[in-house]
C-alpha positions in Angstrom: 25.3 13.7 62.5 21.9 14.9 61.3 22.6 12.9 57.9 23.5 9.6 59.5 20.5 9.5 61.6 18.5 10.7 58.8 19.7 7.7 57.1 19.3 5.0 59.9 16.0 5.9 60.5 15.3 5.6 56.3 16.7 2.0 56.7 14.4 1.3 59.5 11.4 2.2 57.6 13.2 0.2 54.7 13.1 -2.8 56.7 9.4 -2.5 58.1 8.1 -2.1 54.9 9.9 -5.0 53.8 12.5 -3.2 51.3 15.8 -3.9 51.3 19.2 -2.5 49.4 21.3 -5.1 47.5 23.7 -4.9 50.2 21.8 -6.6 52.5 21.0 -9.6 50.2 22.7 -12.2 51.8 24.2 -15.2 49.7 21.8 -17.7 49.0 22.8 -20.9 50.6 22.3 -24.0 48.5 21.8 -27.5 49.4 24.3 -29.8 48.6 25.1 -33.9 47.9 26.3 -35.2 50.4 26.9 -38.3 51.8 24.3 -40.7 53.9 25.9 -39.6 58.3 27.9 -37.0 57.3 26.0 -33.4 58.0 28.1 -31.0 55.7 30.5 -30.5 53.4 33.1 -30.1 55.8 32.7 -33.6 57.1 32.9 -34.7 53.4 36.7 -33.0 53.0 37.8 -34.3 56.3 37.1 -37.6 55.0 39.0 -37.3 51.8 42.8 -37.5 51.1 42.2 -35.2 48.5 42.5 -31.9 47.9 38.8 -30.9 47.9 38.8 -27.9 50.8 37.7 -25.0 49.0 35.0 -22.4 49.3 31.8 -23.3 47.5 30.8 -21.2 44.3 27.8 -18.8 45.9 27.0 -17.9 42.8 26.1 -21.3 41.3 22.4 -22.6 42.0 21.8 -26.0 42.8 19.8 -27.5 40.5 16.0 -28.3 41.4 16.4 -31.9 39.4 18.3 -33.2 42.1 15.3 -33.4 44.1 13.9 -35.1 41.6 15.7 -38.6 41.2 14.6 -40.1 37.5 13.4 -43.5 39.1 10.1 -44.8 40.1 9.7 -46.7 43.4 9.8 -50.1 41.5 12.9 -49.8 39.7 11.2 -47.9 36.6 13.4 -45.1 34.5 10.6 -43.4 33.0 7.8 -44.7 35.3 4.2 -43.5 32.6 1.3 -45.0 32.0 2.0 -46.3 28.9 5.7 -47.4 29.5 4.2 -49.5 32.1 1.6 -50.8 30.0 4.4 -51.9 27.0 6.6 -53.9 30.0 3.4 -55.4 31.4 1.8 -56.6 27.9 1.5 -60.0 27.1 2.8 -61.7 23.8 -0.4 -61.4 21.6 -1.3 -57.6 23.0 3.0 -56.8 22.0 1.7 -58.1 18.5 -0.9 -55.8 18.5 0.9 -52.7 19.0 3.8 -53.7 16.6 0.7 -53.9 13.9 -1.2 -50.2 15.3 2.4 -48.7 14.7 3.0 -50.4 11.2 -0.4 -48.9 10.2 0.0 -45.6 11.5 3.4 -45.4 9.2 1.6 -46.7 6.1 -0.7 -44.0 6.7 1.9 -41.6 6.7 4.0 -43.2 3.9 0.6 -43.1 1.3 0.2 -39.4 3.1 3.8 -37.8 1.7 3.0 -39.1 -1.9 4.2 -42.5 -1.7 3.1 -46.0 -3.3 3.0 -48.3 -0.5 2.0 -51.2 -2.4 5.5 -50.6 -5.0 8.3 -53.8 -4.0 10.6 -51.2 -1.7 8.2 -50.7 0.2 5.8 -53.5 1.0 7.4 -54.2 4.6 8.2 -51.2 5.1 5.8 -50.3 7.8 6.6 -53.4 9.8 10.2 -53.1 9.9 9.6 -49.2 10.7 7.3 -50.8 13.6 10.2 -53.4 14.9 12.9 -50.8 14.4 10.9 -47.7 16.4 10.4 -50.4 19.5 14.1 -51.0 19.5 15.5 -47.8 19.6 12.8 -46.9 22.6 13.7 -50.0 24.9 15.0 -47.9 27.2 11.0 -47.2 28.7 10.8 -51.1 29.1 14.4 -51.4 31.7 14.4 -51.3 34.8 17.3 -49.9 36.8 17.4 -53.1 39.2 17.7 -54.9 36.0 20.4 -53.3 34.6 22.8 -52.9 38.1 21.7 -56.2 39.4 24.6 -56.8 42.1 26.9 -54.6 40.6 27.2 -52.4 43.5 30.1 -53.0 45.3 31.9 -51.7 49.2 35.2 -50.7 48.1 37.3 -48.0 50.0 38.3 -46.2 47.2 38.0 -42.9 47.0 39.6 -41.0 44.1 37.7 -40.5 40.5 36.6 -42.6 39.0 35.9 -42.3 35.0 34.4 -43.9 32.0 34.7 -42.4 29.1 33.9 -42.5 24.9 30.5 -44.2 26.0 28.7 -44.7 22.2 24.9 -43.0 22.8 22.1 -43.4 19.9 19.0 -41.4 21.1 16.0 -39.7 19.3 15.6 -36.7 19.0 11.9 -35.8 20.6 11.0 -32.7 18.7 11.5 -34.4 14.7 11.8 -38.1 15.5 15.2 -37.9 14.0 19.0 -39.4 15.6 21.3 -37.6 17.7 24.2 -39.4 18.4 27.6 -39.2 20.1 29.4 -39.8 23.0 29.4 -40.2 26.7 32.1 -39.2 29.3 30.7 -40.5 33.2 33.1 -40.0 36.5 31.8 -40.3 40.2 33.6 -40.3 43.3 33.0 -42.8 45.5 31.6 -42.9 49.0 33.0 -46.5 49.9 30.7 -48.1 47.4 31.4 -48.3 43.6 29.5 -49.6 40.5 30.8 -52.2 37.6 32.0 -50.2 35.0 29.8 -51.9 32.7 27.0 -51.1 34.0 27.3 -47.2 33.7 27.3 -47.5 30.1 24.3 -49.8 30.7 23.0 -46.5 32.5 23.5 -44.4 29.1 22.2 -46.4 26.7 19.1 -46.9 29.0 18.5 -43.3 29.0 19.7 -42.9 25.9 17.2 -45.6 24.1 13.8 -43.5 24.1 13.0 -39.5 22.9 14.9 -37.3 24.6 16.6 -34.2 24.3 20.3 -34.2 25.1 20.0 -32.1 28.1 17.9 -34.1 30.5 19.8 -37.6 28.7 22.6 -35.5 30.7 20.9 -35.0 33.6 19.2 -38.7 33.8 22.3 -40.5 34.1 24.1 -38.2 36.1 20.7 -38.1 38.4 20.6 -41.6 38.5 23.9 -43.1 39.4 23.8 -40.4 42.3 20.7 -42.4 43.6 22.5 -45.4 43.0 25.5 -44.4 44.7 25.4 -41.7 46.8 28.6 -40.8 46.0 30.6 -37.7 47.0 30.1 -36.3 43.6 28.9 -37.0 39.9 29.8 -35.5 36.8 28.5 -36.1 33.0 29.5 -34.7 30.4 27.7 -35.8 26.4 29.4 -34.9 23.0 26.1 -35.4 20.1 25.4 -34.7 16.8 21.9 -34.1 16.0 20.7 -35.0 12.7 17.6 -32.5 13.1 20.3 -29.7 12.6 22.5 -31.7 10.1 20.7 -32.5 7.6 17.6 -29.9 7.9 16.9 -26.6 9.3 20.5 -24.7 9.1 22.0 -27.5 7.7 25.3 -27.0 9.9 27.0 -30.1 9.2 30.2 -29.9 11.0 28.1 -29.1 14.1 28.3 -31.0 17.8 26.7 -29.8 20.7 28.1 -30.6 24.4 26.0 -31.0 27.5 27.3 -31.3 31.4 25.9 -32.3 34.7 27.8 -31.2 37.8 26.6 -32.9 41.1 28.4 -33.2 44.4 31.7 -31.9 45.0 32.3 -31.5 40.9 29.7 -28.5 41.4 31.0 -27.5 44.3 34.8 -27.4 44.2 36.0 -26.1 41.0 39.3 -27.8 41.4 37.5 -31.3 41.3 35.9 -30.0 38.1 39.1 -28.7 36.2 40.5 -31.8 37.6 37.9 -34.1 35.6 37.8 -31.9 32.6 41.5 -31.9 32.6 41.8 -35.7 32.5 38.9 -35.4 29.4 41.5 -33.5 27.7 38.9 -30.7 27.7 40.9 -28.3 29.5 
């Protein structure tokens, strides 16, 4: 008896001092996606015809990005102060910085050994210029742009996926191409998007620096802002040419990247059941 109340009376002081045994940790509660009216997740099941009812994974974090949504207030995907400045240039100033870049690459062409005056090489710089602004388009779209009036009230409400989405990106820490594919599924919350217009959503993403991680995240981020659908889940296939064809040289290599949001982090059956139909599982 002595013992025990020993040991009560160590806990109290434990708790006064603000100490506490690993037993007492309670399981961090996470917030969750969920619809626009409905108050939890339970709501969210009772809604659905599918077999979603499941405990949530305690041990899986929600993700702080999801606080973050990857648009601006005006429609902008990457809303900085000199994307803005390339979408609100006028003709002659676009001109301008087409020629700035061209002479920056000349400068580095003459700087790695090279004769920039020899016949390969004379337009060089300028098609360098014209090709660099195309493969970073994606800092001059704006999501209302790219959905338009492609969001659409439908009651449908199983998964819905796009897959084999073709991605070119750069890579941001060598200025070199990653490539590869994109697999996007969402389930609806009585409003869906035109299928076109999710791969619109990757290549907008895809079209500027990036690293294949928050490309990922960024789409899967931003159709849940679209939508607000029960659930979003990406999942990219790349092949970086930064590890292909330098560094360890790993040719053969691919690198895979998922974002789980809704009830695909949530419910691992809705997971295994979109990884399953990827032929993944």
């Amino acid at each position: 008896m002595s013992e025990l109340q020993s040991s009560k009376s160590n806990n109290r002081k434990d708790e006064i001092n603000g100490n506490h045994s690993p037993k007492s940790v309670l399981p961090i509660k996470r917030s969750k996606l969920v619809p626009s009216g409905s108050s939890t997740t339970n709501h969210i099941s009772a809604a659905l015809p599918r077999d979603l009812i499941e405990t949530p994974l305690q041990t899986r974090a929600a993700s702080p990005l999801i606080l973050n949504p990857p648009i601006d207030s005006d429609g902008l995907s990457w809303p900085s102060q000199g994307a803005r400045q390339r979408i609100e240039q006028s003709p002659e100033e676009a001109k301008a910085r087409e020629e700035r870049i061209a002479d920056a690459v000349k400068v580095i062409l003459e700087e790695l050994g090279e004769d920039t005056t020899r016949e390969g090489l004379l337009e060089t710089p300028e098609r360098y210029a014209r090709a660099m602004l195309y493969f970073t388009k994606g800092y001059e779209d704006n999501i209302r742009d790219v959905i338009k009036r492609a969001v659409f009230e439908e009651d449908h409400d199983e998964m819905v996926i796009v897959r084999d989405i073709e991605i070119y990106s750069l890579c941001e820490h060598h200025l070199v191409p990653f490539f590869g594919k994109a697999h996007i599924a969402y389930i609806p919350n009585k409003r869906v998007l035109g299928l076109s217009k999710l791969a619109r959503l990757a290549e907008m993403y895809s079209r500027r620096f990036q690293v294949q991680e928050r490309l990922t995240k960024q789409i899967a981020m931003a159709l849940s802002e679209i939508l607000k659908p029960r659930g979003v889940a990406v999942v990219i296939e790349a092949t970086h040419m930064c590890m292909v064809s330098r560094g360890v040289q790993k040719t053969g290599s691919s690198t895979t990247t998922s974002c789980m949001l809704g009830c695909f982090r949530d419910h691992q059956k809705t997971r295994e059941e979109f990884l399953t139909l990827l032929g993944r599982k």
